[in-house]
Structure formats: C-alpha cells, structure tokens
C-alpha positions as CSV (number, residue, x, y, z in Angstrom):
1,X,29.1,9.5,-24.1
2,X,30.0,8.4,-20.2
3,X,28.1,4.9,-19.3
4,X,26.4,7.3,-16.9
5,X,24.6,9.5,-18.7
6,X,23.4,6.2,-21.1
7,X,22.2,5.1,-17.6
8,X,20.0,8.1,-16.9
9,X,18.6,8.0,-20.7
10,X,18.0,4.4,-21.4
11,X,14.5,4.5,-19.5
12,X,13.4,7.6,-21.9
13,X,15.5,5.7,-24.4
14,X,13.4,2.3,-24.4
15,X,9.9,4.2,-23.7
16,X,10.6,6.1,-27.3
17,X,10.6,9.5,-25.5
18,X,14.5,10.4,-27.0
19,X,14.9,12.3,-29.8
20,X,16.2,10.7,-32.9
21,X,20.1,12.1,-32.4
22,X,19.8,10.6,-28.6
23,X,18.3,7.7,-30.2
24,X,21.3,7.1,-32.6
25,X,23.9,8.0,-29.7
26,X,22.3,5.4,-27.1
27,X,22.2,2.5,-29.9
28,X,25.8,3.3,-30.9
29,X,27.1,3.4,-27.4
30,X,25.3,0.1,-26.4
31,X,26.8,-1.5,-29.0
32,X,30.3,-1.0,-28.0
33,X,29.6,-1.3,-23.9
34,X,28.3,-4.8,-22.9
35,X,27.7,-3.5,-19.0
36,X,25.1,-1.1,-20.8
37,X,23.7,-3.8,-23.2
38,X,23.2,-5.5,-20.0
39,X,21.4,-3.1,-18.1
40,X,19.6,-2.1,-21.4
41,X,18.4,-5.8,-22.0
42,X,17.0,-5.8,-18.5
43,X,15.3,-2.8,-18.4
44,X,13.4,-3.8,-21.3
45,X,11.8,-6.8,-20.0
46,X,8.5,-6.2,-18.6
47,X,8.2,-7.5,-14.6
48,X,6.4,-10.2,-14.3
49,X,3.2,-8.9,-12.0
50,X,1.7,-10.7,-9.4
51,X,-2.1,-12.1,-9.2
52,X,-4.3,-9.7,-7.3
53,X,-5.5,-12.9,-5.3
54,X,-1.6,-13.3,-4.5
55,X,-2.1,-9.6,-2.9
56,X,-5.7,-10.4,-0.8
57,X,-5.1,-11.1,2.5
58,X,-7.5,-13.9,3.3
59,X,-10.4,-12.1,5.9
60,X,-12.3,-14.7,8.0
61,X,-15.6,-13.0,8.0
62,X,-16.4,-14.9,11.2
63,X,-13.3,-13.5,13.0
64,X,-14.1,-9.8,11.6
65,X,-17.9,-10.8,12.9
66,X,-16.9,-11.6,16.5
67,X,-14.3,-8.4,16.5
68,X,-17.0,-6.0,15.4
69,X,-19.7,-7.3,17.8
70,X,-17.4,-7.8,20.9
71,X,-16.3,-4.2,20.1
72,X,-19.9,-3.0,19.5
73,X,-21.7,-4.8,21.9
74,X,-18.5,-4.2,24.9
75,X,-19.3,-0.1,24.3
76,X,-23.3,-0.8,24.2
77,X,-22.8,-2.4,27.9
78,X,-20.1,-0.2,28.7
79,X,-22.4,2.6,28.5
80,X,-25.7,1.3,29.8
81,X,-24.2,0.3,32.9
82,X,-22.7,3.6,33.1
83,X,-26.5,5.0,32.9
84,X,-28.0,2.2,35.3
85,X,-24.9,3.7,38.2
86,X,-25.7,7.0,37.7
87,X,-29.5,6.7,37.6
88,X,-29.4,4.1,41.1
89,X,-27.2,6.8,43.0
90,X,-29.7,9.3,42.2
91,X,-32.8,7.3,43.2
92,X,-30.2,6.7,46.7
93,X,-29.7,10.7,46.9
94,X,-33.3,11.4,46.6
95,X,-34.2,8.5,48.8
96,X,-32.1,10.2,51.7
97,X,-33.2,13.3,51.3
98,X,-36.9,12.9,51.6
C-alpha cells in the first residue's frame, strides 16, 4: 500500500476506527517504512494543552469601568443637551411670537 493512503488512514488507524484487515495492513506497512513510523509515532502523542489562565486575557476591571461610564455617561449628556437646545429655541420661538 502507497505511503499515501497509510497517511490518510493512520488517524482512523490510531483512534481504533479501522477494521481489523486495515489494521493488519497499516501495522505491516509501518513496519517496513520509517517516514511512516515517524509520522505514526507523532500522531500518537497527545498535544500538550495549554492552561485556560494561559488563554484569559487579563481585564482591568477599572479600565472596563471608566470605558463603560465614559461611554454611558458621554450618550446621557449627549442627549440631554440635545433636549435642553431644542427646548431653549422653542421658549425663543414662542417668546417672539407673542
């Protein structure tokens, strides 16, 4: 069998989901072809993982703080003074017209 197709079956091959002909090709061919063996032996060991506290970002609660109320509080003032405008050019419009 072609180095290629071993390629394609030694991830079903080390899971255990080949049948037990595949099974006896795979081991046979790995035996005679190092470059398999090689890819074979690596495949098999499990990746090390990394610690979920590796993965966290580190979040200054302070800094989010300040974001969220510098956003919240900018739109809050944003919007009254748009209110307080409208409301003085009214009281101007209806001044002048009396």
């Amino acid at each position: 069998m072609s180095c290629y197709l071993i390629e394609e079956l030694l991830p079903l091959y080390i899971e255990g989901d080949t049948s037990a002909e595949t099974n006896k090709i795979v081991a046979e061919h790995l035996q005679s072809c190092e470059s398999c063996r090689h890819l074979y032996q690596e495949m098999k060991e499990p990746i090390p993982l990394m610690h979920i506290s590796d993965l966290m970002i580190e979040i200054d609660e302070k800094e989010e703080k300040r974001k969220f109320e510098k956003r919240y509080y900018g739109k809050l003032i944003y919007r009254a003074s748009i209110v307080f405008v409208i409301g003085y050019v009214m009281m101007i419009i209806l001044y002048w017209l009396k």
